[in-house]
Structures are given as C-alpha cells and as structure tokens.
N, C-alpha and C positions, 0 to 999 in steps of 0.2 A: 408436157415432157417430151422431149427430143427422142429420137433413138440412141443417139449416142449419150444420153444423159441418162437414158432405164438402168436399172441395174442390172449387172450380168449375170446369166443362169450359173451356179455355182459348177466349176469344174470343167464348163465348156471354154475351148483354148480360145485366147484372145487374135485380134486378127493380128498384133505382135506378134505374138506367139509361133503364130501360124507363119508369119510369113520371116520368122528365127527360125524356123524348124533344124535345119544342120548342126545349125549352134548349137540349139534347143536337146537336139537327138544324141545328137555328143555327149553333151556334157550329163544325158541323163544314163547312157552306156557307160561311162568311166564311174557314177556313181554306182552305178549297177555292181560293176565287175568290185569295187572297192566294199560294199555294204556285202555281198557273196564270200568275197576274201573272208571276211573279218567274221560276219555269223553262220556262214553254210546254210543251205539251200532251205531247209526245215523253218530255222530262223529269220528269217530276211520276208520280209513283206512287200507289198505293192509300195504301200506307207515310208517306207523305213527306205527306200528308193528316190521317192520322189521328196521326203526330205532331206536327204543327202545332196539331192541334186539343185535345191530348192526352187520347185516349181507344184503344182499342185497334182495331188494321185492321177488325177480322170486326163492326165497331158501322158503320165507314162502310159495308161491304156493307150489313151487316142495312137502313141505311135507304136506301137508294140504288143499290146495288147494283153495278153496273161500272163503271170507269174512267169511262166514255163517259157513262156514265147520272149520275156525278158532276159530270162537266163540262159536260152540259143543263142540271142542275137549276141550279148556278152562274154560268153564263154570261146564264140566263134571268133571274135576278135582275139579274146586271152590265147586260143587255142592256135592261131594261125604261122607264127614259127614254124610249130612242126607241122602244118601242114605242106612244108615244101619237102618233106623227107623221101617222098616219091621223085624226085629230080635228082637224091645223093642215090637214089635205085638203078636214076638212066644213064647216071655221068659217068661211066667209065665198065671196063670190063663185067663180065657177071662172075666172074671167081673170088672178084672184090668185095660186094655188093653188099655182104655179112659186119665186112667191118665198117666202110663206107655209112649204111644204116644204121649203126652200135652206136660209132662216132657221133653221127649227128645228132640223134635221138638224145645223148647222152648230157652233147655239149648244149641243148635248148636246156634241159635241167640242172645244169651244172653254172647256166646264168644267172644270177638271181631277180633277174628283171622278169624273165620268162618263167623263173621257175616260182613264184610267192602265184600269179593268176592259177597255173599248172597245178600248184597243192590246194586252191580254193576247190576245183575242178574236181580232182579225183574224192577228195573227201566230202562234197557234196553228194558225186554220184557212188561212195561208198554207204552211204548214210541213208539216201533217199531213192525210190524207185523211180521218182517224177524222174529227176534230175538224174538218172541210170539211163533213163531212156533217152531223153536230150543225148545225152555226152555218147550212148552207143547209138545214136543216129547220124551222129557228127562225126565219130570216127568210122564207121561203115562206109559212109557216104563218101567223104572228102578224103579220107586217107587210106584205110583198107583195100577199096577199091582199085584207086590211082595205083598203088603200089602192085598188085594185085596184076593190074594192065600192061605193065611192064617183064611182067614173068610170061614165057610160051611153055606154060604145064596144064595139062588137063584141070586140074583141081588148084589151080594159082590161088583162088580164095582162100582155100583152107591154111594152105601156106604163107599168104601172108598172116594171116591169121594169129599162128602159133607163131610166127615171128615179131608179131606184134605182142603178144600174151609173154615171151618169154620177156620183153623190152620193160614192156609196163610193169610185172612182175616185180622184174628188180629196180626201178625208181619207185617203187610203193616201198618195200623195204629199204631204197636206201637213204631216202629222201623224208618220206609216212611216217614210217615205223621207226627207220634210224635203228635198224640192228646193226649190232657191232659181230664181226670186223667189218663189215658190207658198209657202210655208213659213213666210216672214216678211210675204207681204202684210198689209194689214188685212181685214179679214172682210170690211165693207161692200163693198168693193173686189169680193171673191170672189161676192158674193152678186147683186152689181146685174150682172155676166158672167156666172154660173151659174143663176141663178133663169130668163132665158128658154129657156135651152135643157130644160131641166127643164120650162117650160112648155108648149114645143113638144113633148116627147115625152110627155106626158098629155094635152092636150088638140088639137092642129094634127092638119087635116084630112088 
C-alpha cells in the first residue's frame, strides 16, 4: 500500500485542505458567526461549527483552536464596524464629538446587517462569563482604548469608558430588551438626548 493509498488519521487536515486554508478559514468563520447568532455562546459547539461549515471538527481546531478562540476571531469580524468609532472621535471638533460618537454608534445598530451579529454578541456575553470576557477584551482593546487616545485628560479611560457604558446601555434596552418608548423611538430623538451626556462624560471638567 502506497502512501497516498493508507487511510487518513481521522481529523488530521488534508493537504487540500491545507493548502484551501483562506477558503477553508472563511467560510469556517461565517459559519461560526451564523451557528453563535442563532444559539449563543452556551449552545454552539466546536461540533455544531464545523458542520455548519461542513468540514470536519479537528479543521476548526487546527485553525482556531478553542471554542473561545473561535468566538474572538468571529465576533472580531461581526464587531469591526464599530470599531471605526474612534475615527467619528478624531474627525472634527471636540465640542462635537458627543453627538458625532452617539451618531455613529447608533447608526451601526440601527443597520440590520450590523446589528443581527451585534445582538449574537451582546447576548452571548450577557449570558456567559467565557464570552464576557472575549467581548470585554475586544472592546478594551480595540475600541476603549483607541477612543480613549484621542482625548488629552488625565483619566481619558475612565471617560471613555462611561461613554461607552451610557452607549451600550441604551442599544441593550433598545434593541435586547425592546423597552418601550425607548425601542420604537426615532433615533434623532435618541441622539439629540444621548449625544450631551456622552459629551459630558468625555470632554466636561
């Protein structure tokens, strides 16, 4: 018997496979973010991934590795709209900056392209500590920060901080929860009441 005629170890990736990997990795992250959407983070499996994606479990390890380390790499995609809301921080005055951030923040959730991954997300890491910590390492990191570096205040963290807390706050309520009136207001509505206080917690002495 040949080498190429043995049978292959169960699980280990074909040299196909291997040399698909982009294709491979893709389309095993769209499955990702789609099997997350639909069961939240508790529910969803290595398993339940990799046939979604249809390829075999031990292909999602090989490129990704754990559960959790699956759920960064997909969420970071789902997640990466808003990660440009530090750039609605640099573009223009700093007396703006409140509503500017409100806006943007508001209009990623008000898309429903961006906002069906966004509601996977938060009710994942509402649900689960794994996935709490994924999702506040990701926004620490990539967007906290960024924003954060933009502000010349001693304590710029804390402040974006609470500007971020007031933001997320209200898309868990209005988007999550769907409390009414908050849920069916109009946005401008939401934005000309939410953009000063957003501005007072980044810029007010």
């Amino acid at each position: 018997m040949t080498e190429a005629d043995a049978p292959r170890r169960r699980g280990r990736p074909s040299r196909t496979q291997t040399e698909a990997a982009p294709a491979t990795r893709d389309r095993i992250l769209e499955a990702a973010r789609e099997v997350f959407s639909e069961r939240g983070y508790e529910k969803t499996s290595v398993r339940g991934i990799a046939k979604a994606a249809g390829v075999d479990s031990a292909l999602v390890h090989h490129y990704f590795g754990t559960k959790e380390q699956v759920f960064e790499a997909a969420i970071e995609v789902a997640f990466a709209p808003a990660l440009n809301a530090p750039d609605a921080v640099a573009d223009g005055p700093l007396d703006g900056v409140g509503e500017r951030l409100t806006r943007f923040i508001l209009g990623v959730w008000e898309n429903p392209a961006t906002r069906t991954p966004l509601l996977a997300i938060v009710r994942s890491a509402v649900n689960n500590d794994t996935a709490a910590a994924v999702f506040r390492r990701l926004v620490a990191a990539q967007l906290l920060r960024r924003i954060a570096g933009q502000l010349d205040f001693p304590d710029a963290e804390l402040r974006a901080e609470l500007a971020a807390a007031q933001l997320v706050g209200t898309a868990i309520l209005r988007y999550v929860i769907k409390v009414e009136p908050l849920a069916s207001a109009d946005p401008e509505q939401i934005i000309a009441r939410l953009a000063p206080v957003v501005q007072g917690h980044l810029t007010a002495p």
